[in-house]
VOVEX-330066 format. One record per residue (C-alpha): x, y, z; residue in three letters. Coordinates in nm, 3 decimals. Example, Ala and Ser with C-alpha at 12.3 -4.5 7.8 and 13.67 -1.06 7.14 Angstrom:
BEGIN
SITE    east   north      up res
SITE   1.230  -0.450   0.780 ala
SITE   1.367  -0.106   0.714 ser
END
This chain:
BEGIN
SITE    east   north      up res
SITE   8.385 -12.266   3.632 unk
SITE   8.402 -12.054   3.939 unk
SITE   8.723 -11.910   3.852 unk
SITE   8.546 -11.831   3.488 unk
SITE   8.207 -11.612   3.650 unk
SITE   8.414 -11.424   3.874 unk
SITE   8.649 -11.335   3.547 unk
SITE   8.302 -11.214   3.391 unk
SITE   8.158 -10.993   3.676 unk
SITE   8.441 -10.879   3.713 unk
SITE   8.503 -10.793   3.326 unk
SITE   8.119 -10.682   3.374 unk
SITE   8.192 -10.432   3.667 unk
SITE   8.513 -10.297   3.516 unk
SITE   8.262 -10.229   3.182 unk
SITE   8.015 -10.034   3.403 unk
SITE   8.267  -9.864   3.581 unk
SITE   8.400  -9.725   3.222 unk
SITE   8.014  -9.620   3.150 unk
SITE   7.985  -9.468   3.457 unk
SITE   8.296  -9.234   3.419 unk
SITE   8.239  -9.163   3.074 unk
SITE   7.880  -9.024   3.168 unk
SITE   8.081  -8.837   3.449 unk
SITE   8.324  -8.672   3.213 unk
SITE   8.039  -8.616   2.951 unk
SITE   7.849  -8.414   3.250 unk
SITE   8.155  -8.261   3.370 unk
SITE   8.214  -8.139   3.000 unk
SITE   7.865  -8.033   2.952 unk
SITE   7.845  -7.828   3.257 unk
SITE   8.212  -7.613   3.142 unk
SITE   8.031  -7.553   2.856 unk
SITE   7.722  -7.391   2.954 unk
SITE   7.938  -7.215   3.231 unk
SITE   8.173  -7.060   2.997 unk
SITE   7.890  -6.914   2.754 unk
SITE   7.712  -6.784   3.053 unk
SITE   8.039  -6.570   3.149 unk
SITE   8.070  -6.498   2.759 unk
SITE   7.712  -6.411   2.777 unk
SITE   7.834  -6.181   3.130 unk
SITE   8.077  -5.990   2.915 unk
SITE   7.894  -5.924   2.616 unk
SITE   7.616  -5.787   2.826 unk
SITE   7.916  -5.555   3.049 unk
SITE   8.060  -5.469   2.735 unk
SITE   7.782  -5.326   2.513 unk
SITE   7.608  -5.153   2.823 unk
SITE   7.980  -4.941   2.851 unk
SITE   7.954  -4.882   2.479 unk
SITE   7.585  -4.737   2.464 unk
SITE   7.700  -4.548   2.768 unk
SITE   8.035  -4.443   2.521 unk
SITE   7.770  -4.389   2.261 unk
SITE   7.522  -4.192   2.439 unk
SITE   7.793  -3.949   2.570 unk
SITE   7.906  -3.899   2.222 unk
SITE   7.596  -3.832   2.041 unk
SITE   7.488  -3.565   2.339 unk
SITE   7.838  -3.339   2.267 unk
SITE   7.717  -3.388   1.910 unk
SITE   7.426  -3.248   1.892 unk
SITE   7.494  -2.958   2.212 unk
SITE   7.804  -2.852   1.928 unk
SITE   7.499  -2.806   1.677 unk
SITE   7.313  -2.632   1.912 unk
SITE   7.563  -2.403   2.015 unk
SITE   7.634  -2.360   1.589 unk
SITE   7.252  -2.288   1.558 unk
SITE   7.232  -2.013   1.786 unk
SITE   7.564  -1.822   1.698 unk
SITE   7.429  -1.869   1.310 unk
SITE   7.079  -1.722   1.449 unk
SITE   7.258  -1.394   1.651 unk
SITE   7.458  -1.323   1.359 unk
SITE   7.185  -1.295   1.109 unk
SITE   6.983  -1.098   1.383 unk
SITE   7.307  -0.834   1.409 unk
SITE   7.343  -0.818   1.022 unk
SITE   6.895  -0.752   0.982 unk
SITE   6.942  -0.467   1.256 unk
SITE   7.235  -0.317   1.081 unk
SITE   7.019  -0.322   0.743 unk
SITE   6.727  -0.171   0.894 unk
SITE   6.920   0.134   1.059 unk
SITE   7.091   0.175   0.659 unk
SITE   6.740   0.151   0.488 unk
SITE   6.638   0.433   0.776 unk
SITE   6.916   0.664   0.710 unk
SITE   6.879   0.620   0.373 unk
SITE   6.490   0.776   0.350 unk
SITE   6.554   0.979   0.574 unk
SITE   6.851   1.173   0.308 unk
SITE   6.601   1.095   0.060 unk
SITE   6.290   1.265   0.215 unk
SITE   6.499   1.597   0.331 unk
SITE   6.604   1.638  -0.013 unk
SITE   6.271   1.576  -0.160 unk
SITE   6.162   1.885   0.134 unk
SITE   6.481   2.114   0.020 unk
SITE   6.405   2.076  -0.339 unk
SITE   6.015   2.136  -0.302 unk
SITE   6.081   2.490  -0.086 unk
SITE   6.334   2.624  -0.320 unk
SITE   6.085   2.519  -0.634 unk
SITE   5.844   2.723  -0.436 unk
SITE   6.045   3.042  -0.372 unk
SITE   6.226   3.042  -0.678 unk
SITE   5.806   3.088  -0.841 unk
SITE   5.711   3.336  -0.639 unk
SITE   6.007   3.556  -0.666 unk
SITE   5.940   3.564  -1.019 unk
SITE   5.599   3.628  -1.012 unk
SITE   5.632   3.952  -0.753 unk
SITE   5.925   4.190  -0.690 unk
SITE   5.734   4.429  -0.461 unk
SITE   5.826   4.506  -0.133 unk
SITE   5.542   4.294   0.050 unk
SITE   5.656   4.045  -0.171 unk
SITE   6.015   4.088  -0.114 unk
SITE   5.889   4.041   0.279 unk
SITE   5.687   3.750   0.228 unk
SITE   6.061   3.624   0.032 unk
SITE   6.267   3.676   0.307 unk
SITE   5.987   3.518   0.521 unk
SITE   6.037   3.210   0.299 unk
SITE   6.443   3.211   0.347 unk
SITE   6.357   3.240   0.716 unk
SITE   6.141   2.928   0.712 unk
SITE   6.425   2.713   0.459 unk
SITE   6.648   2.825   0.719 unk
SITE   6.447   2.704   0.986 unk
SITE   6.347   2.395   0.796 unk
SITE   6.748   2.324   0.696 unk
SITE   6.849   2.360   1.068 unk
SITE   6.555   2.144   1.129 unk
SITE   6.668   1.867   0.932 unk
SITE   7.041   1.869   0.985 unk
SITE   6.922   1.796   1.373 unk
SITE   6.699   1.556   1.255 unk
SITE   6.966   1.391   1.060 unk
SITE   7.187   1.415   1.354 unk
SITE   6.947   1.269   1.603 unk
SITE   6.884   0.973   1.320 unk
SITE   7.246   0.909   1.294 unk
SITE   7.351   0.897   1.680 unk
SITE   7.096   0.664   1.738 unk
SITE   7.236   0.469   1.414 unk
SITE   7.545   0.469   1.614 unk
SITE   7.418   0.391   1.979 unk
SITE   7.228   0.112   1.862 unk
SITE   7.520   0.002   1.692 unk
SITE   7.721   0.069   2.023 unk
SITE   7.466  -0.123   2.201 unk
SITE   7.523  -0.392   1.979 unk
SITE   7.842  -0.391   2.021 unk
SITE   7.856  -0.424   2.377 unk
SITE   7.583  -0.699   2.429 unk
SITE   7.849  -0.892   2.220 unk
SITE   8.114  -0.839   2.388 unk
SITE   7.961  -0.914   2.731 unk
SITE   7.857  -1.238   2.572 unk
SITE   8.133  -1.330   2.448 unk
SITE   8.294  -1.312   2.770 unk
SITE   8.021  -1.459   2.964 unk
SITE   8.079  -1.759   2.737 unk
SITE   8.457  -1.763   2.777 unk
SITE   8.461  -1.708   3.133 unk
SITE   8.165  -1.911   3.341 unk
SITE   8.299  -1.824   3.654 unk
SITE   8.321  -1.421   3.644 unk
SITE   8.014  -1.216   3.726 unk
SITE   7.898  -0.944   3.453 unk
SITE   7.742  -0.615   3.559 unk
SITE   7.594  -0.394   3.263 unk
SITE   7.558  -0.040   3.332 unk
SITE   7.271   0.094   3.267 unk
SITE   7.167   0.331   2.920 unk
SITE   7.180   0.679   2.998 unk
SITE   7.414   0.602   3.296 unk
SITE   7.742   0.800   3.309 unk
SITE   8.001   0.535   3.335 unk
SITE   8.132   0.245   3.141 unk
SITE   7.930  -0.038   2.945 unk
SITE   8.041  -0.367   3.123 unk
SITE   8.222  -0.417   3.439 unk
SITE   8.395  -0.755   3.499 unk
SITE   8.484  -0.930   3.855 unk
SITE   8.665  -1.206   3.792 unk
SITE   8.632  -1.533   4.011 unk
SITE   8.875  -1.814   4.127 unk
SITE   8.712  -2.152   4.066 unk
SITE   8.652  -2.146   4.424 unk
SITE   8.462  -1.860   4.414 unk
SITE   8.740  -1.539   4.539 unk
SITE   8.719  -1.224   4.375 unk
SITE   9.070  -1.174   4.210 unk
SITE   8.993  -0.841   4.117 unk
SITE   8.755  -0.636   3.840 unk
SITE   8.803  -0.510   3.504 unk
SITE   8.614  -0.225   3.329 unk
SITE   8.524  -0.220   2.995 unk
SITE   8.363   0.046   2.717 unk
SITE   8.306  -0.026   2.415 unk
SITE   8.334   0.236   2.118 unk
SITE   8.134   0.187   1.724 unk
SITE   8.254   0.547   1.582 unk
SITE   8.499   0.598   1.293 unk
SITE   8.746   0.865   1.509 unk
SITE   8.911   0.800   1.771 unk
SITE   8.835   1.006   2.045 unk
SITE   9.145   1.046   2.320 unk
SITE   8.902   1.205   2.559 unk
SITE   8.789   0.866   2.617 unk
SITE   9.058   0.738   2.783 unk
SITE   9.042   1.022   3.071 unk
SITE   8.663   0.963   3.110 unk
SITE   8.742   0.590   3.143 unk
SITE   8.984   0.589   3.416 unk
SITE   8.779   0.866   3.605 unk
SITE   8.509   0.570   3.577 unk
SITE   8.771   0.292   3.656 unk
SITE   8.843   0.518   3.988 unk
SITE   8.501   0.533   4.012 unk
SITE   8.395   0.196   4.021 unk
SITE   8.744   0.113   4.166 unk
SITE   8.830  -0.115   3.895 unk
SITE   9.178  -0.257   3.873 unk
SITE   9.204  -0.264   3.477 unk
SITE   9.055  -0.026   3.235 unk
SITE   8.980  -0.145   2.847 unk
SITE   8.835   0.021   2.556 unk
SITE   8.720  -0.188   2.259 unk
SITE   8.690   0.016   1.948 unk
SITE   8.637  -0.089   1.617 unk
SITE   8.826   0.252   1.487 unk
SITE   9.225   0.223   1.710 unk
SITE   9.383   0.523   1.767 unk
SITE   9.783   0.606   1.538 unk
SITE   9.954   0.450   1.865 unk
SITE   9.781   0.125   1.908 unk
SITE   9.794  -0.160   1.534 unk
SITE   9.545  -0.398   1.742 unk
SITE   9.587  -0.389   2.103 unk
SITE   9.812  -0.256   2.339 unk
SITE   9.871   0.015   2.658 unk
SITE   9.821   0.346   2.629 unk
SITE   9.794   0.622   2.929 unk
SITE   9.734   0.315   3.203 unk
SITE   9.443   0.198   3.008 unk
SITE   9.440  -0.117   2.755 unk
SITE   9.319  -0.023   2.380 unk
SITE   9.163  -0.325   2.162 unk
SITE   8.996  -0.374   1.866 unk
SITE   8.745  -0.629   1.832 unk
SITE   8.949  -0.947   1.718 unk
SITE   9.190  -0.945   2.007 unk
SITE   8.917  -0.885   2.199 unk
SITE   8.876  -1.252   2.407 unk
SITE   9.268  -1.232   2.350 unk
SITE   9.326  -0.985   2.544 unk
SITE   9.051  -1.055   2.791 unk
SITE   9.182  -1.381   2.871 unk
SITE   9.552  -1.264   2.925 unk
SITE   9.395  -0.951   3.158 unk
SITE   9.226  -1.233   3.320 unk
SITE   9.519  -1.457   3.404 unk
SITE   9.733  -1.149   3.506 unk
SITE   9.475  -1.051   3.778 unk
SITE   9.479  -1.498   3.890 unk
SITE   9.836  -1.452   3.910 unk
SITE   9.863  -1.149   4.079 unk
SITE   9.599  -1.276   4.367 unk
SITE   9.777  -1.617   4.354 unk
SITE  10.143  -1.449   4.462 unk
SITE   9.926  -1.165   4.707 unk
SITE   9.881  -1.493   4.889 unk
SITE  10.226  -1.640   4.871 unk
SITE  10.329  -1.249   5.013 unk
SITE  10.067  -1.277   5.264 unk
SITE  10.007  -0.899   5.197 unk
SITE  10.356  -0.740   5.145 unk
SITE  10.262  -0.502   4.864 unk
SITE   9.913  -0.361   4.755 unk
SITE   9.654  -0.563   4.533 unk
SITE   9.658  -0.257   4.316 unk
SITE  10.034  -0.156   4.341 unk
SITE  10.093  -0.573   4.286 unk
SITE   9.872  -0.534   3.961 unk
SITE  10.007  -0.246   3.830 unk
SITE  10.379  -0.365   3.844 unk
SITE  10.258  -0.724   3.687 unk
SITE  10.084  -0.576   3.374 unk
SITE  10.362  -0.314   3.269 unk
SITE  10.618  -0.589   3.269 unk
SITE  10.767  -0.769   3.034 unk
SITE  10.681  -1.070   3.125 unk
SITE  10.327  -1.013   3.095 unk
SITE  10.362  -0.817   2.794 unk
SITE  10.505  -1.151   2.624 unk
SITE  10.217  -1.326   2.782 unk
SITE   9.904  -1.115   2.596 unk
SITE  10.100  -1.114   2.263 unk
SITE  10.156  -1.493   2.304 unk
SITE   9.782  -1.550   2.381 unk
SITE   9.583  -1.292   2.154 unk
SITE   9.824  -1.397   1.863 unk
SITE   9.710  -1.717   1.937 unk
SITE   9.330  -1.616   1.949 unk
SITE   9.339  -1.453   1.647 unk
SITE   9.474  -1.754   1.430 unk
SITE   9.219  -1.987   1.571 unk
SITE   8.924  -1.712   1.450 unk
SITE   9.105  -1.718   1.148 unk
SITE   9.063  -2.080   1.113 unk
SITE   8.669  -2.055   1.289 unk
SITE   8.562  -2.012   0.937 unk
SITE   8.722  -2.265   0.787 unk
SITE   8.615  -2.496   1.049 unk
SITE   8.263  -2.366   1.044 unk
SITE   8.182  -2.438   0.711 unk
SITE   8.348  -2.816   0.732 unk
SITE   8.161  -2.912   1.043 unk
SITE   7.884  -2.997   0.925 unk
SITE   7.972  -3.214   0.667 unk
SITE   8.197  -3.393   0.882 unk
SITE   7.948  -3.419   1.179 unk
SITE   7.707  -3.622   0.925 unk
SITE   8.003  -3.863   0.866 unk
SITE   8.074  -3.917   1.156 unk
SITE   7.767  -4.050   1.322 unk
SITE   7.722  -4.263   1.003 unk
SITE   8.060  -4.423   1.077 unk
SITE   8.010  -4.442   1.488 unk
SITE   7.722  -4.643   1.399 unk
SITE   7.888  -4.875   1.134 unk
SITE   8.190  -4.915   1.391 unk
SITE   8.024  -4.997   1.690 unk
SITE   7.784  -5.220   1.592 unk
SITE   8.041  -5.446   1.452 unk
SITE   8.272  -5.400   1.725 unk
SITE   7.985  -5.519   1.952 unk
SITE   7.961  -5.869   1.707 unk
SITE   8.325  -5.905   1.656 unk
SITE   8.381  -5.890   2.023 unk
SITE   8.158  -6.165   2.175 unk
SITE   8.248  -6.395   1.860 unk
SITE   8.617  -6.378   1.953 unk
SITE   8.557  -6.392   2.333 unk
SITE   8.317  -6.705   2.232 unk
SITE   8.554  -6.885   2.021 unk
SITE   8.870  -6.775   2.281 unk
SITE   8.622  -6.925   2.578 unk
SITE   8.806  -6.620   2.775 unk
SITE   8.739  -6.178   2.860 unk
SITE   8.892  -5.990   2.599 unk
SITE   9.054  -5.646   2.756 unk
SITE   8.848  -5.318   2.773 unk
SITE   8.931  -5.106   2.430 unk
SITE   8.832  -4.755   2.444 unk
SITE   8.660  -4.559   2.140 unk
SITE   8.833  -4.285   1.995 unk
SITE   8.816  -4.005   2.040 unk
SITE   8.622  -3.736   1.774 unk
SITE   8.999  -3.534   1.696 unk
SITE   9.117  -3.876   1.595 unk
SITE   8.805  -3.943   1.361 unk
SITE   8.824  -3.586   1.233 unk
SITE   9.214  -3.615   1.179 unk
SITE   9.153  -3.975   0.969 unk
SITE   8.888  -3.814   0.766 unk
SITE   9.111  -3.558   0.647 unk
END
């Protein structure tokens, strides 16, 4: 009987024992779980803070690209109102001398038939004298109307131009000379990214339908002048020698679509030229160094590389221009789509997996535009 209650305690104690690590393992369990959804939860939380960050970043180039749209849209449409008023101008301004001309012959012509005496003859003559007067009036005044026509054109011209170039080149400083001032319109210095002058570039720009040669003297007495390294014109009329840009007499000829072509190759020439003055440490001249770099061939093959280049991409500014809207739109529409479900997606296989998935970057907008097409 003895032998029979020890067999049951200890059948008893071997029972609890069983209970006891059962409750263990059931604790043990329990606590792996909540551990493992609070790192899930860890994740999640790392994961969509990166992605708003992703997000954020993404809608702010967005809308500075509409912006930046916007305001060339709003400069063009200024340009193109200026150019219509200075038409409408010219235009009365023919009308009303013609409406003068016709109303002082009218008047002659009547009283020349009315008297042929000799006072009248006089007071005739006196009457030629004034249409003379009058005409000679006029043709100044339709001079004076049409050189401002053009210098406000001119002026147009080169406010574009310089900001073009301020766009295109952050780092370079911009001096604009002065109306009335004899020199040229915009004079370049261009910057390392370190701030070093590499050297300055003079520009004038020119809205006329001749090409005048004297031009080209003036500009490099104002290139010694100023004692810029490179001399450019920009005209909108080129002269036989030059089909879009090129060198003629020491000084660089351009219309205005090779413009930022040409601007950028000058640019690199004179980065070059300060970057081997260095390696040299002074063994030729800055300007003899620049001179020699920009009448080679080398650097002849560079500016036809890059403005060639330049000039397809504003043929296809246009294209792009009209398509970027519409594709913008799209585009946030399916950012938002795709990231909120990647956000789900994510912690639902990282919760089922019980592990971190790996970081997967967004991509980028040229792959979004390139699927869309």
């Amino acid at each position: 009987e003895e032998l029979h209650r020890q067999d049951t305690f200890l059948k008893d104690r071997a029972k609890a024992l069983e209970r006891e690590k059962q409750k263990i393992d059931e604790q043990i369990q329990y606590k792996l779980i909540v551990e493992r959804e609070k790192i899930a939860d860890e994740e999640r939380t790392k994961v969509l803070a990166e992605q708003s960050a992703q997000t954020a970043a993404l809608e702010k180039e967005l809308k500075e690209k509409q912006d930046k749209l916007y305001a060339a849209n709003q400069r063009e449409l200024e340009l193109r109102k200026q150019q219509r008023d200075l038409e409408d101008e010219k235009s009365n301004l023919e009308l009303t001398v013609q409406r003068k001309l016709d109303e002082e012959r009218r008047s002659v012509f009547e009283q020349a038939s009315k008297k042929a005496s000799e006072e009248q003859a006089l007071k005739l003559y006196q009457k030629a004298e004034l249409i003379a007067t009058m005409r000679k009036q006029i043709d100044e005044l339709k001079r004076r109307a049409e050189v401002g026509s053009q210098e406000a054109q001119g002026e147009a011209l080169e406010k574009n131009l310089q900001s073009i170039l301020q766009q295109a080149f952050q780092y370079d400083k911009f001096s604009e000379v002065k109306k009335g001032t004899r020199g040229a319109d915009v004079i370049q210095t261009v910057y390392t990214s370190a701030g070093r002058i590499c050297g300055t570039i003079i520009w004038e720009t020119k809205n006329t339908k001749l090409f005048a040669y004297d031009w080209i003297d003036k500009l490099k007495k104002d290139q010694q002048a100023s004692k810029s390294d490179i001399a450019v014109i920009m005209t909108i009329t080129l002269p036989k020698e030059v089909e879009t840009f090129g060198l003629y007499d020491d000084v660089w000829i351009t219309d205005y679509k090779s413009a930022l072509g040409l601007a950028t190759a000058l640019r690199h020439g004179l980065l070059e030229v300060a970057r081997q003055k260095i390696i040299t440490s002074g063994k030729a001249g800055t300007k003899a160094l620049i001179y020699e770099y920009i009448t080679g061939k080398e650097f002849a093959m560079h500016i036809k590389v890059i403005v060639s280049a330049f000039a397809k991409m504003q043929e296809e500014l246009e294209t792009e221009k009209r398509a970027i809207t519409r594709i913008w739109k799209k585009r946030e529409k399916q950012l938002t789509t795709v990231l909120s479900n990647v956000s789900g997606m994510r912690g639902s296989i990282e919760g089922i997996s019980q592990k971190a998935l790996p970081d997967v970057s967004l991509m980028s907008l040229e792959e979004i535009g390139d699927d869309n097409e």
